[in-house]
VEXDREN-2710 file (C-alpha; in Angstrom, 1 decimal):
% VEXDREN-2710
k/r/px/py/pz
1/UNK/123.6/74.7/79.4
2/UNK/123.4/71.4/80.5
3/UNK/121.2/70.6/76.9
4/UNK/124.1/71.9/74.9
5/UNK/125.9/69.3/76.5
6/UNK/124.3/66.4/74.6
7/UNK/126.5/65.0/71.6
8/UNK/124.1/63.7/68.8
9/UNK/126.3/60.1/69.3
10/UNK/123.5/59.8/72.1
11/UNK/121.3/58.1/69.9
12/UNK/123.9/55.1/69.3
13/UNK/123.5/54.5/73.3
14/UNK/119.5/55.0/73.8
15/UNK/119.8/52.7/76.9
16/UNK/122.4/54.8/78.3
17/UNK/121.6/56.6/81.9
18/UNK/124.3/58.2/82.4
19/UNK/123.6/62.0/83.1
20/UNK/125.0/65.0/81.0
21/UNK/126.6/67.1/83.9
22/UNK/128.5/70.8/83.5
23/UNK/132.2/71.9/83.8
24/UNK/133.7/73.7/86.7
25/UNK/134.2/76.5/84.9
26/UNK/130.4/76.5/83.2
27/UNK/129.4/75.9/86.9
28/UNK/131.1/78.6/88.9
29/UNK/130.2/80.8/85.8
30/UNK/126.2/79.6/86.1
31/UNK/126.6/80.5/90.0
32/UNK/128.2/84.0/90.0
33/UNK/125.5/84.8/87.2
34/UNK/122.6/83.9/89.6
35/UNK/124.2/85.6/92.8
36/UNK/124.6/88.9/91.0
37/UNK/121.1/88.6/89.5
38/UNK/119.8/87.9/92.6
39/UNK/122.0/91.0/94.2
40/UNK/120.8/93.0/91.8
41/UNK/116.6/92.4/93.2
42/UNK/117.4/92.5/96.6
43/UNK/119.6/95.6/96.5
44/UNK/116.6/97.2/94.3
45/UNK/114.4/96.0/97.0
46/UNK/116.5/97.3/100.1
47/UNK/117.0/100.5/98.1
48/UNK/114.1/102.7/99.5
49/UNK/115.6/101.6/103.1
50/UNK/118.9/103.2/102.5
51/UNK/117.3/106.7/100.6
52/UNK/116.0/107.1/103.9
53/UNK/118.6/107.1/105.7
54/UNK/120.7/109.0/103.7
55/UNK/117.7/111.7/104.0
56/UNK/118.2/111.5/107.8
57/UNK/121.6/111.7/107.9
58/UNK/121.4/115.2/105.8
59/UNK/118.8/116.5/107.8
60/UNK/120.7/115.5/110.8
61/UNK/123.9/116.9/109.2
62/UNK/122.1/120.2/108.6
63/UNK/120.1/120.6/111.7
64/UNK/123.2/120.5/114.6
65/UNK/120.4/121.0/117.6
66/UNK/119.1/117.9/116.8
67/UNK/122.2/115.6/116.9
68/UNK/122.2/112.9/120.0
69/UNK/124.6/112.5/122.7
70/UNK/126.8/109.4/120.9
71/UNK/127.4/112.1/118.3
72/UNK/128.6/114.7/120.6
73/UNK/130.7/112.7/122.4
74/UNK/132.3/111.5/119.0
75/UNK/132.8/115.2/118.2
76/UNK/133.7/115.7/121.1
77/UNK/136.5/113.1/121.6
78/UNK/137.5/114.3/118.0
79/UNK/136.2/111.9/115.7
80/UNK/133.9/112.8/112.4
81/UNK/130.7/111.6/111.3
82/UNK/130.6/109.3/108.4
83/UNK/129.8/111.4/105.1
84/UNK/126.3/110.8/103.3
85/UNK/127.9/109.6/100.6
86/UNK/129.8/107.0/102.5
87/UNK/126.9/104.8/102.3
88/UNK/127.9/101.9/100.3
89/UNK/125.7/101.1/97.7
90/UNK/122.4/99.5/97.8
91/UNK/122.9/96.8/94.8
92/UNK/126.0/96.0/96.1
93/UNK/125.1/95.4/99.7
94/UNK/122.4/93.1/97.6
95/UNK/125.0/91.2/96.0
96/UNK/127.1/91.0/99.3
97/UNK/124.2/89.8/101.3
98/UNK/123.3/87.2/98.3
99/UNK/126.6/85.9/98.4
100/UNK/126.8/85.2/102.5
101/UNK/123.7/83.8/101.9
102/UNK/125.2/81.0/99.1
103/UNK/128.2/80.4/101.6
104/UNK/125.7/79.8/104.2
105/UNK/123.6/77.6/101.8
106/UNK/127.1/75.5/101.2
107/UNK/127.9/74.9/104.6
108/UNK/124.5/73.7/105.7
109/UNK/124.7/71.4/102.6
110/UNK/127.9/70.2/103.4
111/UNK/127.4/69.2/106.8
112/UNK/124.1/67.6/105.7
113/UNK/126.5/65.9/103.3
114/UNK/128.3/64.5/106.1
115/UNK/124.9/63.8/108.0
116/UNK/123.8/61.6/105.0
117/UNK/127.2/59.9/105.2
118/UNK/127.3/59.0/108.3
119/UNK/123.8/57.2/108.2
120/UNK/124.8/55.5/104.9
121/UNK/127.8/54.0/107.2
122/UNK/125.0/52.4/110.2
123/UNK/124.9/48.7/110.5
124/UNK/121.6/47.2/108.9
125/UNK/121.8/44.2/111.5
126/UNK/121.5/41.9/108.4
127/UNK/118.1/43.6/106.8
128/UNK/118.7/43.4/102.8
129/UNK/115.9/46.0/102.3
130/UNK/117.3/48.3/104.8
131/UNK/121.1/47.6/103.8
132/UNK/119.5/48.7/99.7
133/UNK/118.4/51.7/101.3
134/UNK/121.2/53.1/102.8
135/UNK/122.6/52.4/100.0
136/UNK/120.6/53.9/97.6
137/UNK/120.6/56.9/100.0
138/UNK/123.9/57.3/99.8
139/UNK/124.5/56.7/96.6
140/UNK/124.0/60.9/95.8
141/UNK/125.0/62.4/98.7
142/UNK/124.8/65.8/96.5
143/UNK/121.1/65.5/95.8
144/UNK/120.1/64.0/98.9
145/UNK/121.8/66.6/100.7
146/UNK/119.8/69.5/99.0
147/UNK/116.3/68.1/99.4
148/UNK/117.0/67.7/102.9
149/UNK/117.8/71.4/103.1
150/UNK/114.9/72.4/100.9
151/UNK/112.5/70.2/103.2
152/UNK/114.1/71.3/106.6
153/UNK/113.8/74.8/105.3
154/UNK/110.0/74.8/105.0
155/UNK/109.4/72.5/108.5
156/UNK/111.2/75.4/110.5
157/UNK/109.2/78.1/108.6
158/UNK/105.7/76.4/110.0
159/UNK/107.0/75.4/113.0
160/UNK/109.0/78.6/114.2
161/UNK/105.7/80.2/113.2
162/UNK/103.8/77.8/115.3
163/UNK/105.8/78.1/118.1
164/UNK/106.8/81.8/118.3
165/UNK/103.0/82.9/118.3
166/UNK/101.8/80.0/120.8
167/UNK/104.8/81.2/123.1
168/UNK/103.8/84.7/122.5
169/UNK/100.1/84.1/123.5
170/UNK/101.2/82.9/126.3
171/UNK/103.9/85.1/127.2
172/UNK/101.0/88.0/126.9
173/UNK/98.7/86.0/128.8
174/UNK/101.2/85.7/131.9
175/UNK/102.2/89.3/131.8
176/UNK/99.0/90.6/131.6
177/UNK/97.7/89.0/134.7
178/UNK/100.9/89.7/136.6
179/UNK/101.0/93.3/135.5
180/UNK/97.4/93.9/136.4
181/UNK/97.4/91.9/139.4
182/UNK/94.3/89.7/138.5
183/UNK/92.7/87.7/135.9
184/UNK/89.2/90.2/136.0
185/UNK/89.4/93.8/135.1
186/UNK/87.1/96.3/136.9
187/UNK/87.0/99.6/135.2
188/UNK/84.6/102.2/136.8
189/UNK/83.5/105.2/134.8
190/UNK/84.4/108.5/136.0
191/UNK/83.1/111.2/138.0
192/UNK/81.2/109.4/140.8
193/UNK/82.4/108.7/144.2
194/UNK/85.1/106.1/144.7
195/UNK/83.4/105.1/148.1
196/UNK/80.4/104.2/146.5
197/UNK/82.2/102.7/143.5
198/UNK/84.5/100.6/146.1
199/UNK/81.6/99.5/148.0
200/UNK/79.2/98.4/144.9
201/UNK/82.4/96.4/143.4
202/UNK/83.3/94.4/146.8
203/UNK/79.5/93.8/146.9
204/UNK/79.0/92.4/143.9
205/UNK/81.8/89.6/144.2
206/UNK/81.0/88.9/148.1
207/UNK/79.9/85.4/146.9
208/UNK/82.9/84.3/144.7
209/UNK/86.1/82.6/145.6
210/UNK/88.4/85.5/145.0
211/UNK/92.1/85.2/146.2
212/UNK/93.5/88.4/145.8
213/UNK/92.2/92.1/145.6
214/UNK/93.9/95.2/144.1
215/UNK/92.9/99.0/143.6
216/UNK/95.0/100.9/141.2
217/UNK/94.2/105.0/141.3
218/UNK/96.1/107.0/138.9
219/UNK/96.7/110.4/140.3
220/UNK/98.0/113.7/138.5
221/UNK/100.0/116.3/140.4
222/UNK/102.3/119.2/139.9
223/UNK/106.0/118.8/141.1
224/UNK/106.9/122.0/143.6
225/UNK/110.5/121.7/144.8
226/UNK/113.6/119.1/144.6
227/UNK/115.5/118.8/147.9
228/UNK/114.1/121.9/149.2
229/UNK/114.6/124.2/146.4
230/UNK/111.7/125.6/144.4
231/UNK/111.0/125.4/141.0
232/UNK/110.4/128.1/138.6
233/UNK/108.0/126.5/136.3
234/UNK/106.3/123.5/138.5
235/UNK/106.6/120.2/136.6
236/UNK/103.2/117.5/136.2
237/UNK/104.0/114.5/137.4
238/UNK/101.6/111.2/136.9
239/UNK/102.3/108.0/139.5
240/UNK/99.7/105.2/140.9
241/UNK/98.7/103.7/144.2
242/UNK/98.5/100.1/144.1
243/UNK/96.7/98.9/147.2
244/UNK/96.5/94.8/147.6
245/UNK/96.8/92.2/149.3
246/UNK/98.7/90.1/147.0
247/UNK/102.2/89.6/148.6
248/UNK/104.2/89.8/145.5
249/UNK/102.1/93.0/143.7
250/UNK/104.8/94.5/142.4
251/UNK/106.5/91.9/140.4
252/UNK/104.7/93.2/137.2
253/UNK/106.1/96.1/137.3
254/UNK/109.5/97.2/135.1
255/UNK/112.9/96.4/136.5
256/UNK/114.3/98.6/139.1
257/UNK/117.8/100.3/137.6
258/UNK/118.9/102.0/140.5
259/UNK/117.5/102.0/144.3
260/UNK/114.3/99.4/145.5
261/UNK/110.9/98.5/144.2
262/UNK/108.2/98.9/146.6
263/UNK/106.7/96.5/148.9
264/UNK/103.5/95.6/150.7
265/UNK/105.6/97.1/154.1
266/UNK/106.2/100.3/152.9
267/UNK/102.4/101.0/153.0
268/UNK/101.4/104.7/154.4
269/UNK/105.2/105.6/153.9
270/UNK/106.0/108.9/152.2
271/UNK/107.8/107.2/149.1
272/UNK/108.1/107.5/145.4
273/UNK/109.5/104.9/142.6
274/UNK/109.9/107.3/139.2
275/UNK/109.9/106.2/135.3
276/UNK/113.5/106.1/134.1
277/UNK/112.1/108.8/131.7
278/UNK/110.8/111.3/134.7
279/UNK/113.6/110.6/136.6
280/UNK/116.1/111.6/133.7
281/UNK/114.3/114.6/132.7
282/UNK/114.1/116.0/136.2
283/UNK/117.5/114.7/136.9
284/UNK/116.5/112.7/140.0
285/UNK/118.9/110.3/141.9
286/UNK/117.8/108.1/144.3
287/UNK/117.5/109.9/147.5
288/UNK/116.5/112.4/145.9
289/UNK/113.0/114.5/148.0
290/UNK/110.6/115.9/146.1
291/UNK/107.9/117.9/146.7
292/UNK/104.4/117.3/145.1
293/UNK/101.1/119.9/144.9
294/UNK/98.1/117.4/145.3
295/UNK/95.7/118.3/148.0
296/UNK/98.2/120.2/150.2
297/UNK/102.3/119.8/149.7
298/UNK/103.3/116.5/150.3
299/UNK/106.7/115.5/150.5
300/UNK/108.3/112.2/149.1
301/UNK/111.2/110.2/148.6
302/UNK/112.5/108.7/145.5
303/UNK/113.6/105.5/146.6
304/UNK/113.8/104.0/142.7
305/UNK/114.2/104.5/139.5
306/UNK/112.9/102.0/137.2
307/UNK/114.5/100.4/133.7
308/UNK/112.7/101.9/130.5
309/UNK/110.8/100.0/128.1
310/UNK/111.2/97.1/130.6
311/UNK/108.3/93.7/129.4
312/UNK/105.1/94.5/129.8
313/UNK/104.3/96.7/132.5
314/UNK/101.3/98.2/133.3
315/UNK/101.5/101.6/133.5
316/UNK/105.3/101.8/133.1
317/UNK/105.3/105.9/132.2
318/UNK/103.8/106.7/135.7
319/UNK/105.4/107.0/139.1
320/UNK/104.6/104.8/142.0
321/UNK/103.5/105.4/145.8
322/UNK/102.6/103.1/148.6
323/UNK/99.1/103.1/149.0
324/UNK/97.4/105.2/152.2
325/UNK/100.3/108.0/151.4
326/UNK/97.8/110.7/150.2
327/UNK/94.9/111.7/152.5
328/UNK/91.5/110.6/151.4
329/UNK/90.7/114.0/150.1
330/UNK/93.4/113.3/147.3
331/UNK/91.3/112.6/144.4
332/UNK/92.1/110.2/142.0
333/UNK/91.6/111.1/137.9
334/UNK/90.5/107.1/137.4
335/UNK/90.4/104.0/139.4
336/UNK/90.4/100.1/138.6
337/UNK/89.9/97.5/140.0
338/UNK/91.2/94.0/140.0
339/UNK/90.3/90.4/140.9
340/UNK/92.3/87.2/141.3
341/UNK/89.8/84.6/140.5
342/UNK/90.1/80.9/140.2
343/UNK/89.4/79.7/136.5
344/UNK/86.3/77.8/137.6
345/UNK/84.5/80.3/139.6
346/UNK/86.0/83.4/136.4
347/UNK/81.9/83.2/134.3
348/UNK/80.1/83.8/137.9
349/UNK/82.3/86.7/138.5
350/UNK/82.0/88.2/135.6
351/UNK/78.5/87.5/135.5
352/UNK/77.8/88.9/139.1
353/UNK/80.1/92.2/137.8
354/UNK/77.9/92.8/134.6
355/UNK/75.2/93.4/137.0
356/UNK/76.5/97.2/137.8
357/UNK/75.7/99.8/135.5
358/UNK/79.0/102.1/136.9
359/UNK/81.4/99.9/136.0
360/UNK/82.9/97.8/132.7
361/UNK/84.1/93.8/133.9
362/UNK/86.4/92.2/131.5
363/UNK/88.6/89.1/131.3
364/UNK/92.2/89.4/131.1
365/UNK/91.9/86.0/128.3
366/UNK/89.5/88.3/126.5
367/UNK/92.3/91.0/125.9
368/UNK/94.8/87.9/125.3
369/UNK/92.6/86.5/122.8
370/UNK/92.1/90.0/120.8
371/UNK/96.1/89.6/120.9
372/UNK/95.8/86.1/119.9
373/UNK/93.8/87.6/116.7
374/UNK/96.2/90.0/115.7
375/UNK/99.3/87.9/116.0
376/UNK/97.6/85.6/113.8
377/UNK/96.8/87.7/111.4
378/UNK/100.5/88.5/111.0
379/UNK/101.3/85.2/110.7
380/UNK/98.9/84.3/108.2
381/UNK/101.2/85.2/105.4
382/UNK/104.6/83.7/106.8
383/UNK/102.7/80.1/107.6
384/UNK/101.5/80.4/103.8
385/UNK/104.8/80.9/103.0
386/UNK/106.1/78.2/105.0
387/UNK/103.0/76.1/103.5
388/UNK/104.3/77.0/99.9
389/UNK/108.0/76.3/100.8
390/UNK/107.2/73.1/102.0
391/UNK/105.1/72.1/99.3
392/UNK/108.0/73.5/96.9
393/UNK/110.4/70.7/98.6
394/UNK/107.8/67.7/98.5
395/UNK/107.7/68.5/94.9
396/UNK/111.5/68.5/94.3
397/UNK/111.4/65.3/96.7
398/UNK/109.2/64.0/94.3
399/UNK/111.3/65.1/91.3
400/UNK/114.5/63.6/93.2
401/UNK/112.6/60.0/93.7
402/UNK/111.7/59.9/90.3
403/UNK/115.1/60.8/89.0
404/UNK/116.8/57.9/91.3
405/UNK/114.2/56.0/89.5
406/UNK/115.6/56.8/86.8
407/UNK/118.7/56.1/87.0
408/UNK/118.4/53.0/88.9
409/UNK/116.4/51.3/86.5
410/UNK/119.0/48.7/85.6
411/UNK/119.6/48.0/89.3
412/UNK/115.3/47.4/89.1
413/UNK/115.4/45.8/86.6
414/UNK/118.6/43.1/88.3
415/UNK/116.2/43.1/91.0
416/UNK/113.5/41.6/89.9
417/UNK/115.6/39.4/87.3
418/UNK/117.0/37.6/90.5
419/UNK/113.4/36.8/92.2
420/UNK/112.9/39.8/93.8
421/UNK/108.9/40.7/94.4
422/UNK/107.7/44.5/93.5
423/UNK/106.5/44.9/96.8
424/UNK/110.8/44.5/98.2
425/UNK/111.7/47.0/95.6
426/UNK/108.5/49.1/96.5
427/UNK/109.6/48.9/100.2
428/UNK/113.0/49.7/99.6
429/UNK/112.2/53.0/98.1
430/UNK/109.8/53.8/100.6
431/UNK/112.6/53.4/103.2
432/UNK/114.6/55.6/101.2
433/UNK/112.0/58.7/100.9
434/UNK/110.7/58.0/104.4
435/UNK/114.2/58.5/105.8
436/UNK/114.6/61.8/103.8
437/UNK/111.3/62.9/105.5
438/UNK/111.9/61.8/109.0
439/UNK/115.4/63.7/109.0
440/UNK/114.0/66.6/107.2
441/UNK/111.2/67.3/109.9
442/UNK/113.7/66.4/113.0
443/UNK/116.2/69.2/111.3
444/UNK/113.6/71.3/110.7
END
């Protein structure tokens, strides 16, 4: 379109650098064409997403048993579910989407107009190169604007990237050791005795540095009776002993939602801390005794409820008891073990823990690394995305330099006519570029 703008009278003015631009009309025309073209992919893309749902919504529609509890309040209360074909259409939620995307696209460009503004307005403090610069910077706010965007785009692809999965790493890394209560894993194989297992563990680490200790047991029983009344069908129930001496043991664990956590003083006391999924299927409160079948009736108190799907607890679908509640003749189904080590004396631990034949000794860092793998993998295809973004905008950087180029080669050419070296001109449009870059990557 902009071609068909050309006049053949061109060719009277072949010095001329004036460029052939578009009408408002031929413009707004141009745009809608390339938003609806652009709808029209996406909402072909999106498409699949909303067949399923409107499968769901039929089945749901068809099956009543399985509606949730939103939905029979809403009945309820007397309003109607949407109809399946109330979904609007994919291609035009594609187009919708496309077009919030272009308003968002004009306001970053427009404030980036004003950005460019501004900076064209600083004092130069006397500096001719510099003052040329700002000026040439300035000169096509437009275009300046829209490589800055295209360049800030792509340094906040690599850099979000970089950031979110270092963060992560760590993230993982602290949560791990805080939910297993050490930085060295002891897993003993099943089906020998825990005294012997204890006693060969402790041994083996008698001469390493070791700051904390903590024995998790997992134990498996079958609920009886909930304040006093019996149950018809009796209920399994899965919680874990932690015994340490770390002061703050329990801070792994999920978020309490109603009632207390545990702590180190409630050791030996008959207590219980449920799952927030337990505790709603057996609609337990807080208060709340229960009695449990594992090596005799024991009775316990729920003194907590914890939040569900709460960080990284380990764990997190299992009740919790203060250790020494159960007799010894409560067996455990699996046992592990773990160690608070400092970093330098971590290889001799591990090293002096590989000697036992009963019992697997990992580092927590091992797990986070195997982590560390897997989120890298996922981000190998967004950071070559964010690689090919950014390359995309140094080339239209390019393509912008050499344009102003372009255009200013009259201005060049007064330049040099007046004395000036090529190395001045050179260094004024290095100022130039290096300003686009440097406001690009602090944006980005």
């Amino acid at each position: 379109m902009t071609a068909v703008q050309v006049r053949p009278s061109v060719i009277l003015r072949p010095n001329e650098n004036h460029l052939v631009t578009l009408g408002l009309l031929q413009s707004v025309a141009l745009l809608v064409f390339v938003i609806i073209s652009l709808g029209l992919v996406t909402g072909h893309i999106v498409r699949p997403s909303f067949e399923l749902t409107v499968e769901r919504m039929a089945e749901r529609a068809e099956s009543p048993e399985s509606i949730d509890e939103f939905a029979e309040s809403r009945r309820f209360a007397g309003a109607q579910e949407p109809p399946v074909e109330s979904l609007p259409s994919p291609y035009l939620v594609g187009v919708a989407g496309v077009s919030a995307v272009f308003v968002l696209f004009a306001v970053m460009i427009g404030a980036l107009w004003l950005i460019v503004f501004v900076i064209g307005k600083l004092p130069t403090l006397g500096i001719v190169t510099a003052r040329l610069a700002l000026r040439n910077l300035s000169t096509n706010r437009l275009r300046t604007a829209i490589t800055l965007l295209a360049l800030s785009a792509g340094m906040m692809a690599l850099s979000s990237i970089a950031f979110v999965g270092e963060g992560t790493r760590e993230l993982l890394n602290l949560q791990l050791s805080r939910s297993f209560g050490g930085n060295v894993l002891v897993f003993a194989f099943p089906g020998l005795p825990q005294s012997l297992v204890a006693n060969g563990i402790n041994n083996a680490v008698a001469d390493v540095p070791v700051d904390y200790r903590t024995t998790i047991k997992f134990y498996d029983a079958e609920l009886r009776s909930i304040n006093g009344q019996s149950l018809s069908d009796a209920s399994p129930v899965e919680f874990t002993s932690w015994d340490s001496d770390k002061p703050d043991i329990y801070s792994g664990q999920p978020g309490v939602r109603a009632g207390r956590m545990l702590m180190p003083a409630d050791r030996g006391a008959p207590l219980l801390v449920l799952p927030a999924a337990s505790a709603d299927l057996l609609e337990l409160q807080v208060g709340d005794r229960v009695t449990l079948d594992i090596a005799g009736d024991r009775e316990l108190e729920v003194i907590g409820i914890t939040t569900a799907d709460d960080g990284f607890g380990f764990g997190g679908e299992a009740g919790l008891i203060p250790p020494d509640t159960l007799p010894n003749s409560a067996a455990s189904t699996f046992s592990m073990y773990s160690f608070q080590v400092p970093n330098e004396f971590l290889n001799q631990a591990l090293a002096e823990l590989s000697t036992l034949i009963f019992a697997l000794a990992i580092d927590v860092q091992f797990i986070d690394g195997l982590i560390g793998r897997l989120i890298d993998q996922f981000a190998a295809i967004p950071t070559i995305v964010g690689i090919l973004s950014l390359f995309a905008a140094a080339v239209i950087m390019a393509n912008t330099v050499a344009l102003s180029t372009l255009e200013r080669r009259r201005q060049i050419g007064i330049l040099k006519a007046i004395g000036l070296k090529s190395r001045r001109v050179l260094s004024v449009m290095f100022i130039e570029s290096s300003l686009i870059g440097l406001l690009s990557a602090g944006i980005g």
